[in-house]
N, C-alpha and C positions, 0 to 999 in steps of 0.2 A: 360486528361491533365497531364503533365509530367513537371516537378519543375526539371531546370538544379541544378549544385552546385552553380554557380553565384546566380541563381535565390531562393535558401535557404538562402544564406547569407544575401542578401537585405534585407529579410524580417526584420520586426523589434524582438525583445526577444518575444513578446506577438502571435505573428504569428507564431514565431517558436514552440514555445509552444503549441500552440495550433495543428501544424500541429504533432508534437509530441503524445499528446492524440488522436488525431483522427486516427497513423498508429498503436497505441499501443493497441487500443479499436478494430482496425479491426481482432487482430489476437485474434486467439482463444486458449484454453487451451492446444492442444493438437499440437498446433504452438510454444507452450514455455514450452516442455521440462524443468524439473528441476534436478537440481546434483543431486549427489548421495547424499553430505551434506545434500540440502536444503531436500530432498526428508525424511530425517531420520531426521529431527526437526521436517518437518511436521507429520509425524507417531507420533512420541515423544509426541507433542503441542495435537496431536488427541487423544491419548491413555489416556491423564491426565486433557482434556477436562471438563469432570464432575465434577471432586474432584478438580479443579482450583477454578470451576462455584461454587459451594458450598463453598468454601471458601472464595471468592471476597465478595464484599460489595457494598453497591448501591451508587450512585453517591451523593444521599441527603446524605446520612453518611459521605464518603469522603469530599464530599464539607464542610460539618459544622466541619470534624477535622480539614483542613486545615487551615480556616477560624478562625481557636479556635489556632493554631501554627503561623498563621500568619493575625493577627489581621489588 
């Protein structure tokens, strides 16, 4: 089945949306190429992975500072 442009726009926000997740779940990794940028954050974000991990804090922590700054 083949959706003209007429027939995308009818749709309502919640249909298009949806039709939205469903073309973006079919492509696969190696269907979406990333830049050059995004490609060196992600090295970046991977390289410092660990020592992020070890310095983050756990969600009960966080929650009760928050919680204590905003009562």
């Amino acid at each position: 089945m083949q959706l003209t442009a007429d027939e995308i726009t009818c749709l309502c926000p919640d249909e298009r949306l949806a039709l939205i997740a469903l073309l973006w779940d079919s492509l696969d990794d190696a269907q979406m190429p990333l830049t050059t940028a995004q490609q060196a954050e992600l090295d970046r974000r991977l390289a410092t992975l660990d020592q992020d991990r070890a310095e983050g804090v756990t969600w009960d922590v966080l929650r009760v500072e928050l919680e204590q700054r905003c009562p």
